[in-house]
C-alpha positions as CSV (number, residue, x, y, z in Angstrom):
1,X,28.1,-40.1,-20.8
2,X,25.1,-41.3,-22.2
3,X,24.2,-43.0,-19.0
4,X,24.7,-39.2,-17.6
5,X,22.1,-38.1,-20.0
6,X,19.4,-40.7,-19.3
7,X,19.6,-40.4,-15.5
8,X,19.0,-36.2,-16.1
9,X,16.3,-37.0,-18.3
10,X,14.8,-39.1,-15.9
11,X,15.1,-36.7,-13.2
12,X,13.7,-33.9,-15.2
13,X,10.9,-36.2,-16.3
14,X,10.0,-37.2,-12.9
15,X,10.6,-33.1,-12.0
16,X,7.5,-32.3,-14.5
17,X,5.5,-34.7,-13.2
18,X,5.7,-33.8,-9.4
19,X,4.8,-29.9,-10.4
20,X,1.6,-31.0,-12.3
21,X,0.9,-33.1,-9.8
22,X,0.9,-30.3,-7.3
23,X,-1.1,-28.1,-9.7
24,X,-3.4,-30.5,-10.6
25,X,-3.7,-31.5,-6.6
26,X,-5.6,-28.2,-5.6
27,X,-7.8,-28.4,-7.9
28,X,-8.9,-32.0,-8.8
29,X,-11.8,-33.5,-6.7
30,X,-12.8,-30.2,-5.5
31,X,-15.9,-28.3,-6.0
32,X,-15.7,-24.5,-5.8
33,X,-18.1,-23.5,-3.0
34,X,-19.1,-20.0,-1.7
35,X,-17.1,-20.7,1.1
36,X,-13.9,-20.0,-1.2
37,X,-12.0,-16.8,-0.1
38,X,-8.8,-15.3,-1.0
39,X,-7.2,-12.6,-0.6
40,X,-7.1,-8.6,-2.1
41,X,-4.2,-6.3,-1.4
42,X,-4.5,-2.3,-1.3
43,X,-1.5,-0.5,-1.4
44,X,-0.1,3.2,-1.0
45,X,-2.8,4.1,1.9
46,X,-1.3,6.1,4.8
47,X,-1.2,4.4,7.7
48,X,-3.8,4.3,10.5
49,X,-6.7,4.9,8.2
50,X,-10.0,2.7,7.5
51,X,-9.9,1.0,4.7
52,X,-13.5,-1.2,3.3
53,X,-14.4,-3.3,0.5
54,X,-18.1,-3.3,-0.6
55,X,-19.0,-6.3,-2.7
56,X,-20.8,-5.6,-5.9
57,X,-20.8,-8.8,-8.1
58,X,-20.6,-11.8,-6.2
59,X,-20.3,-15.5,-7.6
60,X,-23.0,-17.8,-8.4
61,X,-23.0,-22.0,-7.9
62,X,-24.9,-24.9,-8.2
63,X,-24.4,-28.0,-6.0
64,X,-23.2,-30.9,-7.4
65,X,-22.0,-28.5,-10.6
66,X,-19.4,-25.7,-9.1
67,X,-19.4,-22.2,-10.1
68,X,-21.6,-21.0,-12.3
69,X,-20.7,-17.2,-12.9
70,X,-21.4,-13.6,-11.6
71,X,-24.4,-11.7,-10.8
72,X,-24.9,-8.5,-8.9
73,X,-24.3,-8.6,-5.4
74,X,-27.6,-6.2,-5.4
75,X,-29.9,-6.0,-8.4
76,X,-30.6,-2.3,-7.8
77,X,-26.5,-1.9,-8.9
78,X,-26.3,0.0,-12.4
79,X,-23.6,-2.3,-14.0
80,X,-24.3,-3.0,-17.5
81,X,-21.0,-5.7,-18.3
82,X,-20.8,-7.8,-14.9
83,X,-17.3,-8.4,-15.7
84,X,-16.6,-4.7,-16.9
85,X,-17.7,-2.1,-14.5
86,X,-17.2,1.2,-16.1
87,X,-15.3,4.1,-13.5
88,X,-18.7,6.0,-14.1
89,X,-20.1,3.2,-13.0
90,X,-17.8,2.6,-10.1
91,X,-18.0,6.2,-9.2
92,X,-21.6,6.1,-8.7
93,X,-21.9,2.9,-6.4
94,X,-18.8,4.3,-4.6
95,X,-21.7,6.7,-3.3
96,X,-24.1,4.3,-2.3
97,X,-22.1,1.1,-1.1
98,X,-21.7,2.0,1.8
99,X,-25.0,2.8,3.1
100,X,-26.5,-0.9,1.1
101,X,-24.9,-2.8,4.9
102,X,-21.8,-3.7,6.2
103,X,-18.4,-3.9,4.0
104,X,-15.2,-6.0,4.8
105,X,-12.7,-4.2,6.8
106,X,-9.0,-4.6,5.6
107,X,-6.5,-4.8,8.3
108,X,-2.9,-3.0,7.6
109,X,0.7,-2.5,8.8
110,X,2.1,0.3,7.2
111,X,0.9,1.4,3.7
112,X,-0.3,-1.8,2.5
113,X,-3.9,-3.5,3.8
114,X,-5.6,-6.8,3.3
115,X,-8.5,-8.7,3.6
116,X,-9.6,-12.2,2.8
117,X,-12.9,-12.3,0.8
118,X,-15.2,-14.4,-1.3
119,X,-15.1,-14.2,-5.5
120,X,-16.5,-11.3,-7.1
121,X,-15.9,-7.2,-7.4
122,X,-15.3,-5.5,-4.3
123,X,-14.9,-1.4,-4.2
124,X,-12.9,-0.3,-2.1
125,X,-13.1,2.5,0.1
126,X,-10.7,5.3,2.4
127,X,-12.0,7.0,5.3
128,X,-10.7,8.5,9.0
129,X,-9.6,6.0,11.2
130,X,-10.0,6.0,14.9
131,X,-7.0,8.6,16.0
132,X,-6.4,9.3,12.0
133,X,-7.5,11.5,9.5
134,X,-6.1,11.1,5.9
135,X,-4.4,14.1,4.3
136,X,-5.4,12.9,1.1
137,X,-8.5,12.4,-1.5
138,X,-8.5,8.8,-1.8
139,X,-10.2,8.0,-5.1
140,X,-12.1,4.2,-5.2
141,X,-10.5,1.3,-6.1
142,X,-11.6,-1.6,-7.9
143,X,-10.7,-5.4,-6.5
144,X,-11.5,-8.4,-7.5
145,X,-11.2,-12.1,-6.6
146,X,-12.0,-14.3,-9.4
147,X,-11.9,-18.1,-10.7
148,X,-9.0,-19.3,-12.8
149,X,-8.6,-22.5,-14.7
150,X,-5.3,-23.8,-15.2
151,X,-3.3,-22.6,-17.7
152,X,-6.0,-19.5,-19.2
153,X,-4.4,-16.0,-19.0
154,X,-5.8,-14.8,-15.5
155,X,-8.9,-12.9,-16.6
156,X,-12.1,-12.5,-15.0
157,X,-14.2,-15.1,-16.4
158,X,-18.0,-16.4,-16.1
159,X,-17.4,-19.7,-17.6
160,X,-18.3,-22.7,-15.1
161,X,-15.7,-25.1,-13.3
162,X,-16.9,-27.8,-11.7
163,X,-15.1,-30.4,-9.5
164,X,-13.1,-32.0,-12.5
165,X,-11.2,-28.9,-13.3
166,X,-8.1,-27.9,-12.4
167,X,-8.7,-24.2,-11.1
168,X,-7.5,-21.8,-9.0
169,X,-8.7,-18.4,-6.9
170,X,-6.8,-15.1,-7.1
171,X,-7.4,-12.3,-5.2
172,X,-6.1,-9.0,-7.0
173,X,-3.1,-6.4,-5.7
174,X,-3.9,-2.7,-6.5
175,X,-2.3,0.8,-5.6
176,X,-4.7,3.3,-4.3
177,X,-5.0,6.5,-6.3
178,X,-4.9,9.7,-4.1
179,X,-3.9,13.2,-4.0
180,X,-2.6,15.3,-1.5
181,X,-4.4,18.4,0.6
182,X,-1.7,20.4,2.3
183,X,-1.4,24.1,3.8
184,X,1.0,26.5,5.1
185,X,1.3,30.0,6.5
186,X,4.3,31.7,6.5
187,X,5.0,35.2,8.1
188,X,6.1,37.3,5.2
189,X,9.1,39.4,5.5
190,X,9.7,38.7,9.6
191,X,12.8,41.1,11.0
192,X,13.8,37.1,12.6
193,X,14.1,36.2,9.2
194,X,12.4,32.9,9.9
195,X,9.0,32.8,8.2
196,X,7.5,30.6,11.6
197,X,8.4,32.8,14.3
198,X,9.2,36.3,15.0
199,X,9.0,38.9,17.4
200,X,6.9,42.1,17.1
201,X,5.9,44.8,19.7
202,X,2.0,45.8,20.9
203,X,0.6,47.8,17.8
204,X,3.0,46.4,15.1
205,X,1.3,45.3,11.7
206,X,1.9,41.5,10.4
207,X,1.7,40.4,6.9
208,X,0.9,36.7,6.5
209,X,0.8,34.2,3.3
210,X,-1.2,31.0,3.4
211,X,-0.6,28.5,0.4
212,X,-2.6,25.2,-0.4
213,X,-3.9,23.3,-2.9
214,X,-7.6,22.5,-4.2
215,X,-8.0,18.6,-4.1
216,X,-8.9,16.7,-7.4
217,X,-12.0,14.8,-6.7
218,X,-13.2,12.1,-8.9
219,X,-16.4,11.7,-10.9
220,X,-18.6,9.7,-7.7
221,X,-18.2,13.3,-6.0
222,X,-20.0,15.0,-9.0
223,X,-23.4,14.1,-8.5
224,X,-26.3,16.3,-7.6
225,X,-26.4,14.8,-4.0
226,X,-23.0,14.5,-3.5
227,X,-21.0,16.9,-0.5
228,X,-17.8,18.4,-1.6
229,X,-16.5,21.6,0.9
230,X,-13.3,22.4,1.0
231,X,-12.6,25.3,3.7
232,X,-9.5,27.1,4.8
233,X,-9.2,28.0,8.7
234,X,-7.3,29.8,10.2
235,X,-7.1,31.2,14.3
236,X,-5.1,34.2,15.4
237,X,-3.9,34.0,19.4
238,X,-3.1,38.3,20.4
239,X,-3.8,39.4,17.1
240,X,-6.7,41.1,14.9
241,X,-7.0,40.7,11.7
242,X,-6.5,44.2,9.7
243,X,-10.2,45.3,7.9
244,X,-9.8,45.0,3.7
245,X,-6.2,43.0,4.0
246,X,-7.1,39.7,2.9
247,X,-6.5,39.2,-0.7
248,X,-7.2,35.4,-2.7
249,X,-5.5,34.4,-5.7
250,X,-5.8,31.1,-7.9
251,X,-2.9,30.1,-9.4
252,X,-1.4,33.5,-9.1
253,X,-4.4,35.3,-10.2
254,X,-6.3,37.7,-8.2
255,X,-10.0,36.7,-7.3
256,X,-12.7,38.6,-5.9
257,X,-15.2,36.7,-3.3
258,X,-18.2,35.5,-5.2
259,X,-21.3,33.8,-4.3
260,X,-20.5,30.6,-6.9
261,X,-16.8,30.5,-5.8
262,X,-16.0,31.6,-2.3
263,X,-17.2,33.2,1.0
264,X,-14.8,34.9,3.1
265,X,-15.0,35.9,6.8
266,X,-12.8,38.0,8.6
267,X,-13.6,39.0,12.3
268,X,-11.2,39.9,15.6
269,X,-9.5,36.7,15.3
270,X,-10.8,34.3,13.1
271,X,-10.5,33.9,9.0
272,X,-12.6,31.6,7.1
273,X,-12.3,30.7,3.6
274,X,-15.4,28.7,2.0
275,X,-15.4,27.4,-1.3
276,X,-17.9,26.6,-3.2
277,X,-18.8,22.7,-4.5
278,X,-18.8,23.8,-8.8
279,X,-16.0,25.5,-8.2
280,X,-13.7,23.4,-6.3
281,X,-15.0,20.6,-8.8
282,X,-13.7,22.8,-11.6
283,X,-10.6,23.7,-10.2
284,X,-8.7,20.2,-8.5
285,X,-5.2,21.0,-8.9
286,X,-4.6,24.7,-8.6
287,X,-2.9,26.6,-6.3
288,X,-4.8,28.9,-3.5
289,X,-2.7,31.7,-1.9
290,X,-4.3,34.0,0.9
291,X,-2.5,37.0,1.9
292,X,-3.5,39.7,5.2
293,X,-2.6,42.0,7.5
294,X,-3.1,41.7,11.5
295,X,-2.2,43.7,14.3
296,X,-0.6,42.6,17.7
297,X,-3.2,43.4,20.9
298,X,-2.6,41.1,23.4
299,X,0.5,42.2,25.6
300,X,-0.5,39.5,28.1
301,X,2.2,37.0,26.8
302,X,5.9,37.6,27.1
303,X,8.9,36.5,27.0
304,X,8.2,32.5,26.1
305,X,4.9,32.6,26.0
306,X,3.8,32.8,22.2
307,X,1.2,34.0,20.4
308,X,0.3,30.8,18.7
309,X,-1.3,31.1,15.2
310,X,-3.1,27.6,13.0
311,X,-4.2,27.3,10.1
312,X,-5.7,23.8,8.5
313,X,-7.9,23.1,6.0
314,X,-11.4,21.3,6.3
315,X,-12.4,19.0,3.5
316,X,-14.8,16.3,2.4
317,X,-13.3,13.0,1.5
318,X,-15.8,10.4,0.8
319,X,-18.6,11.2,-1.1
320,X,-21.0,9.5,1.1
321,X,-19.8,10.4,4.1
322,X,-21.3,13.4,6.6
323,X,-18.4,14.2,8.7
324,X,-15.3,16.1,6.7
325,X,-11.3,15.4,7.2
326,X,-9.1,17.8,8.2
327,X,-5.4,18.4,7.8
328,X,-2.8,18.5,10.1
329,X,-2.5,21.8,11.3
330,X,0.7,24.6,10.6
331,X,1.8,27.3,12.9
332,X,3.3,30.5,13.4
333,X,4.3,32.1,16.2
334,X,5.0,35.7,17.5
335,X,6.6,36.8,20.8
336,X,7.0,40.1,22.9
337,X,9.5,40.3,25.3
338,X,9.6,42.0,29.1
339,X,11.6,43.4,31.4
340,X,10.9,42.3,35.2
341,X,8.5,40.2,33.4
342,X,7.7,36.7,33.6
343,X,9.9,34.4,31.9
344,X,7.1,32.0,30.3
345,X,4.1,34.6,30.3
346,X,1.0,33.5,31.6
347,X,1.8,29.9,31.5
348,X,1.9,27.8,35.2
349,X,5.0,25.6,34.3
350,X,8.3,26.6,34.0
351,X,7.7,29.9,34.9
352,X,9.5,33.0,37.2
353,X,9.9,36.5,37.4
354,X,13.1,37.7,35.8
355,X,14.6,40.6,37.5
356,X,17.0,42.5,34.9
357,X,16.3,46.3,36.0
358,X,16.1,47.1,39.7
359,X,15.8,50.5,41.8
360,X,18.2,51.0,44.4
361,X,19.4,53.7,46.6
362,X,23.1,55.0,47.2
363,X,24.3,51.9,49.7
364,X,22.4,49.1,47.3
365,X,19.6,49.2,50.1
366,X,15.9,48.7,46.9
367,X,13.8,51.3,47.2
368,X,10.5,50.2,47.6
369,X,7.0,51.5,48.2
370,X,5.8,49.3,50.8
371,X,5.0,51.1,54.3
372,X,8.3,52.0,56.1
373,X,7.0,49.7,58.6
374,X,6.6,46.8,56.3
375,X,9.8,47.0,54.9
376,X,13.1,45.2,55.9
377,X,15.8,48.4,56.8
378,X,18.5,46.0,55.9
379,X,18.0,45.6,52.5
380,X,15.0,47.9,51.5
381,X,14.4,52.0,51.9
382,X,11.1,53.4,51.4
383,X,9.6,55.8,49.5
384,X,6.4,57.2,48.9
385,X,6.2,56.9,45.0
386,X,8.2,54.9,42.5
387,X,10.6,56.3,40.0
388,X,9.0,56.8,36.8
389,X,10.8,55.6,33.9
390,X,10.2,55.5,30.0
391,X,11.6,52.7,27.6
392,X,12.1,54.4,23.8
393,X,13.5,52.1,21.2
394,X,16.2,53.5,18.9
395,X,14.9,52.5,15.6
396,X,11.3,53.8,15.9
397,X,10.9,56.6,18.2
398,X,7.5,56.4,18.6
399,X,7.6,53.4,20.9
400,X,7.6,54.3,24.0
401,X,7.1,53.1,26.8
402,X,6.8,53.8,30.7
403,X,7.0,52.0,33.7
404,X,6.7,53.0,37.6
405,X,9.2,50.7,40.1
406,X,6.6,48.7,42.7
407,X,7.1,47.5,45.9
408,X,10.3,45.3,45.1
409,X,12.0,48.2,42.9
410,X,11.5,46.1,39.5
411,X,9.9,48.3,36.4
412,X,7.8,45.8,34.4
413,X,8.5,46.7,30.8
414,X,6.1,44.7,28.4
415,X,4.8,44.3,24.4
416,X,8.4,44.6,23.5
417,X,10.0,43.4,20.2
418,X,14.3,42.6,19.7
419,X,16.2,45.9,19.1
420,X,17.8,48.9,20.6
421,X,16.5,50.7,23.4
422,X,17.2,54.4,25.9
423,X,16.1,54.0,29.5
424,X,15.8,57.2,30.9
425,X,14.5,58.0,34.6
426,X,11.9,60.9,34.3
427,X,10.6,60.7,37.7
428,X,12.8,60.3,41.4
429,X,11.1,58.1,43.4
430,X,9.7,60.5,46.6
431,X,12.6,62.0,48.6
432,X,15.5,61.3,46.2
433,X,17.5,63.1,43.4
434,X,16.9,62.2,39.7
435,X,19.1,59.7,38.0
436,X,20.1,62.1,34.9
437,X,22.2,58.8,33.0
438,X,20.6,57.3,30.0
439,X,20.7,53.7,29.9
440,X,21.3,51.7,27.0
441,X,19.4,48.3,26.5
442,X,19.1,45.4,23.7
443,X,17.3,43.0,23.4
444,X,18.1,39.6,20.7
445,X,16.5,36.8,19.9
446,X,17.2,33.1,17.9
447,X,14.8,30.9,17.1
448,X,14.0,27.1,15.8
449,X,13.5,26.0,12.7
450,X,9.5,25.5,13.3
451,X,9.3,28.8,14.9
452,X,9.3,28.4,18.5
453,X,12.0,30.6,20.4
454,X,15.1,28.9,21.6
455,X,16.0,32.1,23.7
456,X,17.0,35.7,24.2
457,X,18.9,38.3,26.0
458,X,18.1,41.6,27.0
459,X,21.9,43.6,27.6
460,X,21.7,46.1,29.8
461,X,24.4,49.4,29.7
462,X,26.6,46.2,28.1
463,X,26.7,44.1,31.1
464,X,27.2,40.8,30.5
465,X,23.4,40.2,29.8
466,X,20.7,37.8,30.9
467,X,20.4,34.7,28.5
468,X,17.1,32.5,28.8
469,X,17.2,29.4,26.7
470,X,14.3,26.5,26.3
471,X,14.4,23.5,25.6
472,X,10.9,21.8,23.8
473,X,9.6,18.4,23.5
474,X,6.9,18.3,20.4
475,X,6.7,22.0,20.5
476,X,6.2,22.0,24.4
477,X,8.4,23.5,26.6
478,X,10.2,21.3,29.5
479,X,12.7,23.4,30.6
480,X,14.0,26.9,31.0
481,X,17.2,27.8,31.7
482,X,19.2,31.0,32.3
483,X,19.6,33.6,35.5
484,X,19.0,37.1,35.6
485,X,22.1,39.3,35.4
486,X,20.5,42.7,37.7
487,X,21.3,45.8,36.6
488,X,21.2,48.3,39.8
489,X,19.8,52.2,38.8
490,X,20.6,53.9,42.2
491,X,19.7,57.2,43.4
492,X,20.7,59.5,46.2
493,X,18.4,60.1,49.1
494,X,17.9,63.9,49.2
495,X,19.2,66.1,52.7
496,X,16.6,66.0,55.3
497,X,14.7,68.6,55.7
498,X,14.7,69.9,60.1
499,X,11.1,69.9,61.3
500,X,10.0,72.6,63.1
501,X,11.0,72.4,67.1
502,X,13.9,70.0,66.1
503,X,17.7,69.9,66.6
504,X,17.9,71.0,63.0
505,X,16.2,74.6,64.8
506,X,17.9,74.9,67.4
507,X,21.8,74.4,65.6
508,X,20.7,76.6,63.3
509,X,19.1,79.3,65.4
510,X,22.6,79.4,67.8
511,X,24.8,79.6,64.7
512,X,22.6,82.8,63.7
513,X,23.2,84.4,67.2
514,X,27.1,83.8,67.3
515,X,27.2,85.1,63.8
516,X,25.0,88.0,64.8
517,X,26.8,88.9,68.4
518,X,30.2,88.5,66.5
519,X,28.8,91.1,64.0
520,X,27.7,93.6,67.0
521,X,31.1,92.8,69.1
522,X,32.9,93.9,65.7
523,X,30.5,96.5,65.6
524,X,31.1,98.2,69.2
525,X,34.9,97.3,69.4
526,X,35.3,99.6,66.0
527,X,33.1,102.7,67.3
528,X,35.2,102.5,70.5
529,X,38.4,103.2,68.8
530,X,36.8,105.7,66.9
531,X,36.4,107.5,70.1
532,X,39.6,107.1,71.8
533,X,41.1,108.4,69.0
534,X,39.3,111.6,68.8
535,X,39.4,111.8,72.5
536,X,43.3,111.9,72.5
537,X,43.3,114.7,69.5
């Protein structure tokens, strides 16, 4: 047993000694030189971003006698303790780094970037990258790479080590501070019931909310040279935005437009929010809610064919920089449907006419108004003028609208929203009788979660319907699917009128003379008895 415990001392002995020689073997012999680097680590950064360190102290040496301690990497930089930057004193070289020559760009995968540099302080820095803008306020950072002797407790130091010390050089790991700068618009009380997409009619009045947030800048973007903007736009597509509707509150709070805290411009189809520097300084953190009123114009887009709405915010995020970030931008969308009407609008893919209503006469034959020579008399009938007819919904009798069946017998129905509607005929076409039937028609909607519509139906005197569904990729149609179900209005061709000279004449004219020398035959034969019998008295 003891021989057990001397051969595990040994080993443990012999253990120690390897480890310090390995310690002591990157050291020993070796003169630090300002060709040492290693590395700094920058965490929680979104990915794709520009990331750069600027150096501000750097490290001094002497040949023959190592490193000697720190000194300004500039001697213009307003750092009182060389090994103690202050954050006010951070903060204000964060501003003017980047302009004093190139920094070190750190390379990333993911969230977390690095860089291999030489000993000193290094700020580092968050901007756009080439395809990326960040959606956040990155605050600087402060890393450092800095000489160690062996054993001391990892501290920045400007005590010399020279070639007979063991040392060591440590590059700092440091999470980037940040804060987020979001928006959203929401349609407020939609009859879809999903606050992203809905489906109105030409005329109707929107109500819309946008929400975001004012970004907490630090204390390098409060300086009298220093940009700070933080403006909320927003684009309408088909609708105008209703005069004296748009209302701004602060954390709840109702606040008027003011010359020290915010511009606002409203025109046709555009809304701008501007806020000023002082007060978006004095108010990182709170809560900015928007609310207006627009009203649908455009009845140009049906069916699939949205009227796309965006909103994003534009916002400074360096303080030295001259070009602002933005954030990713949030949509609405509204839709009107149509009958005969395109399927996808004015779009040029995936498009077609729909055909749910169409004009015929008693045998099926569409009545058209093409030129009875231009027609084809095995399908088509002519007429000089369309039937007239008029669309009124069931809920709101003061839509109405008309429509006059073209050449093909369809009556294009447009700036429709989902509901009930009456189809009445108010006009024959030229040469037939009126169709006195009211029709009944409704149309329904569904939608996806972000807003966009999956499909609809228009029903038609409860036929089975026609269903169109899309299918999206990234919000971009690829496919429409779905075939119209026709619903035939048919009238009766009227009894010819005979022309003048024709058979129609002539039948007539010998019918009246038979009638009339029948009449006179009568006439005669009865006097002639009369006078027989008198004769004979």
């Amino acid at each position: 047993m003891k021989n057990l415990f001397k051969k595990l001392g040994a080993l443990l002995v012999a253990a120690v000694m390897v480890l310090s020689l390995c310690t002591a073997a990157f050291a020993d012999g070796q003169e630090p030189t300002d060709a040492d680097r290693a590395t700094i680590t920058v965490k929680n950064v979104e990915a794709g971003l520009t990331v750069t360190a600027y150096q501000i102290t750097k490290a001094k040496y002497l040949e023959g006698k190592g490193f000697q301690g720190y000194e300004k990497a500039d001697a213009s930089y307003a750092i009182a303790d060389i090994l103690k930057p202050t954050p006010d004193e951070i903060a204000a070289l964060a501003k003017i780094v980047p302009n004093d020559g190139a920094g070190v760009q750190l390379t990333g995968n993911g969230t977390t970037y690095t860089a291999s540099v030489a000993p000193g302080y290094w700020i580092v820095l968050v901007t756009a990258g080439t395809n990326t803008t960040p959606a956040k306020i990155y605050n600087p950072m402060l890393a450092g790479v800095y000489y160690s002797r062996n054993g001391t407790d990892n501290r920045m130091t400007s005590d010399p080590i020279d070639a007979s010390e063991r040392w060591d050089l440590k590059g700092t790991t440091g999470y980037m501070k940040s804060n987020s700068v979001t928006v959203d618009k929401v349609i407020v009380n939609p009859g879809s019931e999903n606050a992203k997409g809905d489906d109105v009619a030409i005329g109707d009045e929107v109500s819309y909310k946008i929400t975001a947030t004012i970004p907490e800048y630090s204390a390098e973007y409060n300086t009298d040279t220093s940009k700070v903007e933080y403006i909320i736009h927003d684009t309408l597509d088909g609708l105008s935005i209703k005069a004296g509707t748009v209302e701004v509150k602060i954390d709840g709070t109702a606040v008027a437009e003011n010359e020290d805290k915010f511009t606002v411009t409203a025109q046709g189809q555009n809304l701008q929010i501007a806020f000023k520097k002082g007060y978006i300084l004095a108010n990182g953190g709170k809560t900015v809610e928007v609310n207006y009123k627009a009203i649908l114009t455009d009845d140009a887009k049906v069916n699939f064919d949205p009227h796309t709405n965006t909103v994003y915010v534009e916002y400074t995020n360096s303080p030295s920089g001259t070009a602002n970030a933005k954030t990713e931008e949030k949509k609405t969308y509204h839709y009107t449907f149509a009958i005969d009407g395109n399927i996808n609008g004015t779009s040029t893919t995936n498009n077609r006419k729909t055909t749910e209503l169409v004009k015929v006469d008693e045998n099926g034959k569409v009545i058209s108004t093409r030129s009875e020579t231009e027609i084809d008399e095995s399908k088509e009938t002519h007429a000089g003028v369309g039937a007239t007819f008029t669309l009124t919904s069931k809920t709101d009798p003061d839509k109405v609208y008309t429509a006059i069946t073209d050449e093909n017998g369809y009556m294009y129905f447009k700036g429709l929203d989902a509901g009930e509607y009456t189809l009445v005929e108010t006009v024959a076409p030229e040469g037939f009788t009126l169709d006195t039937n009211p029709h009944d028609v409704l149309i329904s909607a569904s939608y996806n979660a972000d807003g966009t519509l999956a499909s609809y139906t228009i029903t038609i005197d409860e036929n089975p319907g026609s269903t169109y569904t899309a299918t999206y990729d990234n919000g971009t149609i690829t496919k429409i699917d779905g075939t119209s179900s026709v619903t035939y209005i048919r009238n009766t061709r009227m009894g010819e009128l005979p022309s003048t000279g024709g058979m129609g004449t002539y039948l007539f004219t010998i019918i009246g003379v038979v009638v009339m020398a029948g009449a006179a035959g009568a006439f005669f034969i009865s006097r002639r008895k009369e006078s027989d019998n008198q004769n004979l008295q």
